[in-house]
C-alpha positions in Angstrom: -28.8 9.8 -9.5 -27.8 7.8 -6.6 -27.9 8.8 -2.9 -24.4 9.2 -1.4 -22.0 9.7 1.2 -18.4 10.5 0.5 -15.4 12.1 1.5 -11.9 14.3 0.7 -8.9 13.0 0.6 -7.1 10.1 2.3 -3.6 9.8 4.4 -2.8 7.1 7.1 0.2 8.0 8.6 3.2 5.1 7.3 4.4 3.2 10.0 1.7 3.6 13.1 -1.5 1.7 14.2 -3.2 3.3 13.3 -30.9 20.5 -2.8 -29.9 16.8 -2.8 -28.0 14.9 -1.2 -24.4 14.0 -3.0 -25.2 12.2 -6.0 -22.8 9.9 -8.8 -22.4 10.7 -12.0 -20.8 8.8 -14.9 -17.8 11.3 -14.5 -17.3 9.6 -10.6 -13.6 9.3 -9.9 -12.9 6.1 -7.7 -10.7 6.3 -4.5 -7.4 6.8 -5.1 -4.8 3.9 -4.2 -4.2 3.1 -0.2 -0.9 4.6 1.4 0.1 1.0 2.4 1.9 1.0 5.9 4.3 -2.0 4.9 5.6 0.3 2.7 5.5 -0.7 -0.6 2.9 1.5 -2.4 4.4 4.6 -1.8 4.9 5.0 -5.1 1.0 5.3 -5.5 0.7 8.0 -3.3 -1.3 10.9 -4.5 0.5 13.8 -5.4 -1.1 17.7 -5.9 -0.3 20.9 -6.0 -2.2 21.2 -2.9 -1.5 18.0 -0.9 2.5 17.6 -1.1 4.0 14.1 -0.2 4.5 15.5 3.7 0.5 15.1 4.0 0.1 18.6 5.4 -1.3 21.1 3.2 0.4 24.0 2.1 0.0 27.6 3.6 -1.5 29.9 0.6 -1.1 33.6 1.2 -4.3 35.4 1.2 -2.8 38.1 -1.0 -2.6 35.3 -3.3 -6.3 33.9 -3.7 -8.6 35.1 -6.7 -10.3 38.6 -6.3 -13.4 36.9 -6.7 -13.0 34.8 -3.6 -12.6 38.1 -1.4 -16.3 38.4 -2.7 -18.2 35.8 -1.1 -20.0 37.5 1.4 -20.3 41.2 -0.2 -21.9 39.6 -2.8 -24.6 37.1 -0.7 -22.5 34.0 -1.5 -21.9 33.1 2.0 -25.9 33.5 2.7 -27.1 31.2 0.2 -24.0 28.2 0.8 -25.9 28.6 4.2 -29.2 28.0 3.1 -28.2 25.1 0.6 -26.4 23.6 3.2 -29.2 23.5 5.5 -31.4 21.6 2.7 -28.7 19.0 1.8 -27.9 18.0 6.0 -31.9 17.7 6.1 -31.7 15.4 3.2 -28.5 13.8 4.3 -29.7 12.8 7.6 -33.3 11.2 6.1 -31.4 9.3 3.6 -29.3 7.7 6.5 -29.9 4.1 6.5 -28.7 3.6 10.4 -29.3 5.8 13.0 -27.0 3.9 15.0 -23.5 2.4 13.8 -23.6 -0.7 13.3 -21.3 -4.2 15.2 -18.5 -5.4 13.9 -18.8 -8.8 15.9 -16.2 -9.9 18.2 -14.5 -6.4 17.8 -13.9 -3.7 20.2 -14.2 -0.7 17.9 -12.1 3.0 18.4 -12.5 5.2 16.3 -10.3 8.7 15.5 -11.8 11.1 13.1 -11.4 8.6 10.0 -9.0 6.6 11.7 -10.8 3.2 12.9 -8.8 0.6 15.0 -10.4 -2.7 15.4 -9.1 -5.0 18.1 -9.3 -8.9 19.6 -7.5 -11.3 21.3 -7.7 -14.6 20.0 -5.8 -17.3 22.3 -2.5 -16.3 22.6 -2.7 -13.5 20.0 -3.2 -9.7 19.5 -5.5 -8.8 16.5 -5.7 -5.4 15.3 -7.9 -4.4 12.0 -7.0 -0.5 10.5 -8.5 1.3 8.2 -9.1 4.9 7.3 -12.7 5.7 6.0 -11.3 8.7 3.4 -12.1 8.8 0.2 -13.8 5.5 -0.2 -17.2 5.3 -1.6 -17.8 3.9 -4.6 -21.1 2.7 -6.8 -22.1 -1.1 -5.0 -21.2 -2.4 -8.3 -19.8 -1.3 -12.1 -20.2 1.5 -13.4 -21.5 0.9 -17.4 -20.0 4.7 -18.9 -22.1 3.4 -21.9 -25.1 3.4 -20.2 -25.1 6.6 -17.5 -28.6 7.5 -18.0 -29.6 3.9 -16.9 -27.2 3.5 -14.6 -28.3 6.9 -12.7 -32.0 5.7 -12.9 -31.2 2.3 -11.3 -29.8 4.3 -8.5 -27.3 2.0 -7.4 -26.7 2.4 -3.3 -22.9 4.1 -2.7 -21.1 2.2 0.0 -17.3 2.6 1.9 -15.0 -0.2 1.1 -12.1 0.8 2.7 -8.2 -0.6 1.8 -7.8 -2.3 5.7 -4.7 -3.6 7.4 -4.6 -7.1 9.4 -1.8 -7.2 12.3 -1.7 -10.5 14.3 0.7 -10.4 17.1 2.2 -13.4 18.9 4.8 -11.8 21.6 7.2 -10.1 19.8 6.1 -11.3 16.2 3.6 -9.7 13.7 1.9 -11.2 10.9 0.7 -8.5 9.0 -1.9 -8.1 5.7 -2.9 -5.5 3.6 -6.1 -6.5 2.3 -8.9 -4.6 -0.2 -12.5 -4.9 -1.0 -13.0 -7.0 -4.8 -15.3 -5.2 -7.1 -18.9 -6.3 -6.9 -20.4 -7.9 -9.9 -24.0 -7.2 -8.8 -25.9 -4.9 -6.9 -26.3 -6.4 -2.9 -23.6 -9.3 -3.6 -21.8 -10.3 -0.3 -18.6 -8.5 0.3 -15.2 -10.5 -0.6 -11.9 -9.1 -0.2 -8.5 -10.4 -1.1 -4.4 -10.0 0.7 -3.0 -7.3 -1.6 0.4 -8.1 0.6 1.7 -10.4 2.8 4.9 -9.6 5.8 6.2 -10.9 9.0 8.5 -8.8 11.6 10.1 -8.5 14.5 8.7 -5.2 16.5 7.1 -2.3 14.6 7.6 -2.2 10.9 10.4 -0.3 8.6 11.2 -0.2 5.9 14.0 -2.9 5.6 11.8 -5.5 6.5 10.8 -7.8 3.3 6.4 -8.2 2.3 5.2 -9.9 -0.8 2.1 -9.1 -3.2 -0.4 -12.0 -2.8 -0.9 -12.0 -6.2 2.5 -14.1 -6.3 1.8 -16.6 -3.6 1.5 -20.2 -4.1 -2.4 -20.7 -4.3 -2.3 -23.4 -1.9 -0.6 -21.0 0.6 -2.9 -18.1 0.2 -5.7 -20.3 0.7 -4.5 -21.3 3.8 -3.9 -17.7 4.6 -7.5 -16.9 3.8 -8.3 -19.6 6.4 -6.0 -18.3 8.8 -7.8 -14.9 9.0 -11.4 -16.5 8.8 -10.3 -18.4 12.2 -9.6 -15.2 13.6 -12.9 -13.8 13.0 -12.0 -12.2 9.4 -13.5 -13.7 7.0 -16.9 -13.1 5.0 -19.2 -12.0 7.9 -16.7 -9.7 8.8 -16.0 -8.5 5.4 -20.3 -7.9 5.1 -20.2 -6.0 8.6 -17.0 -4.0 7.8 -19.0 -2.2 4.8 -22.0 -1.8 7.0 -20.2 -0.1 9.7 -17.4 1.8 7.3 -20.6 3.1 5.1 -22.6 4.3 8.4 -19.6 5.7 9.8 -18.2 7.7 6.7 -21.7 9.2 6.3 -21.9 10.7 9.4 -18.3 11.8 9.2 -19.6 13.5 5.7 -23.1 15.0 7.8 -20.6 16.3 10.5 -18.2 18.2 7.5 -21.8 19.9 6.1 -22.3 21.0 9.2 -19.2 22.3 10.2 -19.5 23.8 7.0 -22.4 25.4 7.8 -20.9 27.4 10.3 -17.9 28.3 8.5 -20.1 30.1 5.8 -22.5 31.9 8.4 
């Protein structure tokens, strides 16, 4: 089984700037689509009984929950989620790969819970990078569901590639990109990404203002886009350093939800 760090559920708000341990099966689910902020993917936003559109969860009466629930601690439940909790953070931590997170070069980082804002100035431009680190660990390469048993043995290292938003701002113009992470081919391949969508505006964005899929784009032009962001310090070292610093940072996010865990249950 393969070492991890993961998460729950992920919203960025439309419109703003924005015993072991876990383990992946051949039943993993992959991140769910990104909530894009230029507005077109709302559509892909996911829907549950217990995560309406609104984003805020819903209020369930406690006259409602299962009998079994009003259990936990009567019956030692709450004891033992302690104890296993205290095991997997021991684990969790020792499994860490950097005890520190790492640089994103040439960035000044901020980060809010899972929110992380990435900015730059570059000549006579703003550059701001966001991304939200929910619910986006997956295997660092495919997943063969006709070979689990050797995929699980191989172990294959679990990293956050996070859908991530490109705003470049020249006075009262923004460039804006919604880019996402391709699938790796190989274990340890360098990180490549690709513009899912492509807009320009006037101010902050609504929803009237036009964006393309970049799978339309001339390939000349989005070439030339690609080259426009590597000048501006996004390009493959970035892309490598991004999934350093997004894997470090969602596993301590995860370490910090154990704990807090830990707490609830005592």
């Amino acid at each position: 089984m393969a070492v991890r760090a993961s998460c729950f559920i992920r919203l960025l708000s439309a419109g703003k700037w924005l015993g072991q341990p876990r383990q992946l099966g051949s039943n993993f689910v992959q991140a769910r689509p990104f909530v894009s902020v230029l507005g077109r993917h709302d559509r892909l936003r996911p829907r549950s009984n217990a995560m309406p559109a609104s984003g805020k969860l819903l209020a369930i009466p406690s006259s409602s929950l299962p009998a079994a629930s009003s259990q936990l601690y009567s019956s030692g439940e709450g004891g033992k989620l302690s104890d296993f909790l205290t095991e997997e953070i021991k684990l969790e931590k020792e499994n860490r790969k950097h005890k520190s997170l790492p640089k994103i070069k040439g960035f000044k980082v901020d980060m809010n819970g899972p929110v992380v804002r990435l900015t730059k100035t570059h000549k006579d431009e703003e550059v701001l990078v966001e991304l939200n680190v929910n619910n986006t660990v997956d295997a660092d390469g495919p997943f063969d569901e006709e070979k689990p048993q050797q995929q699980e043995d191989a172990a294959p290292e679990l990293k956050s590639k996070p859908v991530f938003e490109v705003h470049v701002r020249k006075g009262n113009e923004t460039l804006s990109f919604m880019c996402s992470f391709l699938q790796s081919e190989a274990p340890n391949e360098a990180e490549d990404f690709e513009i899912e969508e492509l807009a320009i505006h006037s101010g902050e964005w609504t929803d009237d203002h036009f964006c393309v899929a970049g799978a339309v784009l001339d390939g000349n032009l989005y070439d030339h886009l690609l080259n426009y962001l590597d000048e501006r310090g996004i390009g493959e070292t970035f892309a490598n350093e991004l999934v350093q610093f997004s894997t470090a940072y969602e596993h301590s996010l995860y370490i910090q939800m154990l704990e807090n865990l830990k707490k609830f249950a005592c």
